[in-house]
N, C-alpha and C positions, 0 to 999 in steps of 0.2 A: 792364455793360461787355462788348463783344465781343469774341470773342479775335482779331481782325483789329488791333483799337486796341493791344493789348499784344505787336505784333509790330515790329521796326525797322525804322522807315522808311528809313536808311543802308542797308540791307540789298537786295539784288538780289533780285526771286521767284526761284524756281528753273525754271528753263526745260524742265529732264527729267522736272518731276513732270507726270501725267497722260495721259489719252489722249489717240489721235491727236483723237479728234473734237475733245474739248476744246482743244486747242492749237489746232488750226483758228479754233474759234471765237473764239478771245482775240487771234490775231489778225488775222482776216479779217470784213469786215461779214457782216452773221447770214447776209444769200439768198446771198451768193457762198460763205460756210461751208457753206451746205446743200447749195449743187450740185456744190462740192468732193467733200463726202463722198460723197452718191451717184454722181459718179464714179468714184469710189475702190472702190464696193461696200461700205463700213461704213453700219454702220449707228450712229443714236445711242443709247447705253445707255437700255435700259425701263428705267423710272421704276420704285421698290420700291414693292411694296403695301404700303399701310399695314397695321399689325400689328395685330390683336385684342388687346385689352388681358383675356387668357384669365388667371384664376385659377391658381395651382399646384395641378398634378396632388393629390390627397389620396387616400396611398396608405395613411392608418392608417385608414380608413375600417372600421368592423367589421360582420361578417357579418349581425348584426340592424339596424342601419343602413343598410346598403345594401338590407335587404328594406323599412326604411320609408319610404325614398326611391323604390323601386319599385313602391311599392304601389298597391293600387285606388284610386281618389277615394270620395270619401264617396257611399253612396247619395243623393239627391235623395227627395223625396216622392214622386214618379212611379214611382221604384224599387221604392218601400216597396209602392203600390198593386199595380202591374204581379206584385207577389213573393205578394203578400195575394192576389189573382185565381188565381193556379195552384193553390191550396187552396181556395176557395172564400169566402174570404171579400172585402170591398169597402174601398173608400176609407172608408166610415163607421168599420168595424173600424178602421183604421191610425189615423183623428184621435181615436178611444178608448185605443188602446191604446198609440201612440207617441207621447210628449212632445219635440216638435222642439224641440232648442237654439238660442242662437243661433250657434254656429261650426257647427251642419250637423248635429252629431252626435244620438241620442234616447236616450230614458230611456222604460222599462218602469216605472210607479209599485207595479206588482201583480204578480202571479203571470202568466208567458206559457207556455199549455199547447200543445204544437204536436206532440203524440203522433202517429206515424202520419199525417203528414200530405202525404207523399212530396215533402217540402221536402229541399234539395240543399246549402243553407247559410242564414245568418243575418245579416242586413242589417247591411252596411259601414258601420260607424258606429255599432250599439247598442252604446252605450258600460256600460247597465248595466242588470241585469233585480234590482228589488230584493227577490220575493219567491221564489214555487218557478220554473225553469227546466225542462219538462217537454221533449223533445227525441230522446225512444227512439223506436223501431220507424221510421224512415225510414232505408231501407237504404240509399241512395243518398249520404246527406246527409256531408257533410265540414264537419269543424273549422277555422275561418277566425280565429281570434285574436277575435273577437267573441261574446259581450259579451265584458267586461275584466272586469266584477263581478258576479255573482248574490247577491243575500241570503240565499237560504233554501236548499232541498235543489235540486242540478244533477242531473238524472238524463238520461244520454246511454244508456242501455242498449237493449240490442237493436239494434243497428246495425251497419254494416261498416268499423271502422275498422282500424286498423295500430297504431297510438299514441295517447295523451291529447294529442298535440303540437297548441297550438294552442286550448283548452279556458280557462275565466277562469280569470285570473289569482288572482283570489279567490273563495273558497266560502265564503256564512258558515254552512252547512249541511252534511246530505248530501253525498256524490257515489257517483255508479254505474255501472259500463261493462260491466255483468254482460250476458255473453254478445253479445261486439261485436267479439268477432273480433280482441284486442289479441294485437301481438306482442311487443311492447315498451312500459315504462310513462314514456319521455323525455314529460316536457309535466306529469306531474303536482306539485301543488306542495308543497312540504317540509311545510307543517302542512296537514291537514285538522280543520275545524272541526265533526266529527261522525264516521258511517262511511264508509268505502271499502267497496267492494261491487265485487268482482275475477272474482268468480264465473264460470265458461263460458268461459273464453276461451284463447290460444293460448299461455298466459306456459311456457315452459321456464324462467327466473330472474327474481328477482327488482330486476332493477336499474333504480334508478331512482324505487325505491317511498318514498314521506314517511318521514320519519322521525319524525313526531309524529303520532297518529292520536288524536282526542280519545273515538272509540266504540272499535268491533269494527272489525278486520279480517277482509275473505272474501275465500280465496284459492281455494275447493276446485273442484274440478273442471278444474285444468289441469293439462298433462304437466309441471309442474316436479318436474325432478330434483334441485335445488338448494333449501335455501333460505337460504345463508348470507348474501343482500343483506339479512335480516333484523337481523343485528349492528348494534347500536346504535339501533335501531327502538323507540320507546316507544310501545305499545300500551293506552292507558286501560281497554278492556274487552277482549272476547276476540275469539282469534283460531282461525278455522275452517280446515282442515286436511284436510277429508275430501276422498277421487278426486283423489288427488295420487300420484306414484310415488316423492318420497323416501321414503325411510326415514330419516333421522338429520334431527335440529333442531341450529342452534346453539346454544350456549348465550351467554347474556353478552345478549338480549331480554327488556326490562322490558312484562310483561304484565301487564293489573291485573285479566285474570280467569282464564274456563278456556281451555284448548287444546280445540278439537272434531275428534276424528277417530273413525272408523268402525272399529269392534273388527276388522275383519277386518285392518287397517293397523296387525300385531302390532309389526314391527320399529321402526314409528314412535313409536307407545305407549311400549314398553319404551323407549328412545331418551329420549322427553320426559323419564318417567315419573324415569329414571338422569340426568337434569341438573336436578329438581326442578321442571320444572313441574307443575303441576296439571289432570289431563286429564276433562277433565268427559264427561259419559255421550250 
C-alpha cells in the first residue's frame, strides 16, 4: 500500500509545498514548464546520485589485522623460481623442495639449508619447514612472518637484524640469533623447545625474553646492565653469563643447572654465589 492511498482524498494538496520548478510543472504542460523555467533562469533540481551501499566504517579493527589485510599476496611458483635463481639454484630445486598446496601456500617436508646464501627474505607463503631451518650469514636477509612452523633447530645467527620480530611462530627445536645484531628480543616466543643462543649481540635488557626455556640459556657477550627481565624465567639447564657488565642476578630464577661466568666477573660471582645459585667453572 502506498502512502498516497492512506492520504484524504477530502483534503486539499497543499499548494505552498514545493519548488518553484515543481509548481510549474503541476501545473503547466511539461515544454511550456520547461521554457517557463528557463526563462525565469532556474534551473531543474539534479537528480541525487545513487548512494553506494558502502559497509560501516570498522574502527575496532586491530593493529595485526589490519597488517593481514595489507599484506603481500602469496608467492606464485614463478616467485619461488625467479627467488631459487638469485642463489643459484633452478625450478628443479623449487619442485623438490617446495610442496605446493592447494590454497597457494608450501610446505618444506625436510631440512631447508639456505646458509650464506645472500637471500633477503623467505617465500610468502612457506607456511611450514618441518625439519632444521638453516638461515645465518645473509646479512642482508629480513624476517617476514614466514615460515609459521619449523620442526627442528631455527638458526637465524650471523645476520643483521634489530629484533626476533617476525621469526615462526613455533620451534620444535633449537633457535639462535647469536651475533645478529639484536636490540631488543619483542617476536621471541614464551616457550622454547630446546636452547636460545643470544650470544654477540646488542641486548642492554632483557625484555621480552621466554619465560620457559627447555635447554641453556646464552646471554654472554652483551652490554646488558640489567638482568632483572630474568624474574620468573625457568631455565631447564644452564645459563651463560660471561662478557656481560652486570654485576648482581636476581633472585627468585628457576635454573636447573650451573650459572657460567668468567672468574674475573668478581662482583657477579659473589652476587650469584649470596642468592644460592650455583656457579659452575
Amino acid at each position: 500500500m502506498s502512502l498516497d492511498s492512506l492520504r484524504n482524498p477530502f483534503h486539499p494538496p497543499d499548494q505552498r509545498t514545493g519548488t518553484p520548478f515543481e509548481l510549474t510543472r503541476h501545473l503547466l504542460p511539461s515544454a511550456e514548464a520547461q521554457a517557463l523555467t528557463e526563462a525565469l533562469g532556474e534551473d531543474e533540481p539534479s537528480k541525487l546520485e545513487p548512494q553506494q551501499d558502502l559497509p560501516p566504517a570498522d574502527i575496532s579493527m586491530s593493529g595485526e589485522e589490519r597488517k593481514e589485510v595489507e599484506k603481500e599476496p602469496l608467492w606464485i611458483k614463478e616467485d619461488y623460481i625467479k627467488w631459487a635463481e638469485s642463489f643459484g639454484r633452478d625450478e628443479a630445486w623449487v619442485d623438490e623442495t617446495f610442496k605446493f598446496q592447494p590454497d597457494g601456500t608450501t610446505v618444506v617436508n625436510t631440512d631447508l639449508i639456505l646458509e650464506a646464501k645472500e637471500i633477503k627474505q623467505l617465500p610468502i607463503g612457506l607456511m611450514e619447514v618441518k625439519g632444521k631451518l638453516d638461515i645465518s650469514k645473509n646479512s642482508s636477509f629480513k624476517l617476514n612472518g614466514y615460515p609459521k612452523r619449523v620442526g627442528g633447530y631455527f638458526d637465524c645467527s650471523y645476520n643483521d637484524l634489530s629484533s626476533p620480530q617476525g621469526m615462526p611462530e613455533e620451534v620444535g627445536g633449537d633457535i639462535s640469533f647469536e651475533y645478529s645484531n639484536l636490540n631488543f628480543l619483542v617476536g621471541l616466543p614464551k616457550k622454547v623447545n630446546g636452547e636460545l643462543n643470544l650470544i654477540g649481540n646488542q641486548l642492554v635488557n632483557l625484555k621480552g625474553i621466554s619465560k620457559k626455556i627447555d635447554g641453556s640459556l646464552f646471554v654472554s657477550d652483551n652490554p646488558l646492565g640489567s638482568l632483572n627481565d630474568l624474574v620468573g624465567t625457568k631455565i631447564d639447564n644452564s645459563l651463560s653469563l660471561q662478557l656481560i657488565p652486570a654485576t648482581e642476578i636476581p633472585a627468585g630464577i628457576e635454573i636447573g643447572g650451573d650459572i657460567y661466568i668468567h672468574k674475573y666477573q668478581t662482583d657477579l660471582i659473589a652476587d650469584a654465589k649470596r642468592k644460592g645459585y650455583h656457579v659452575g667453572n
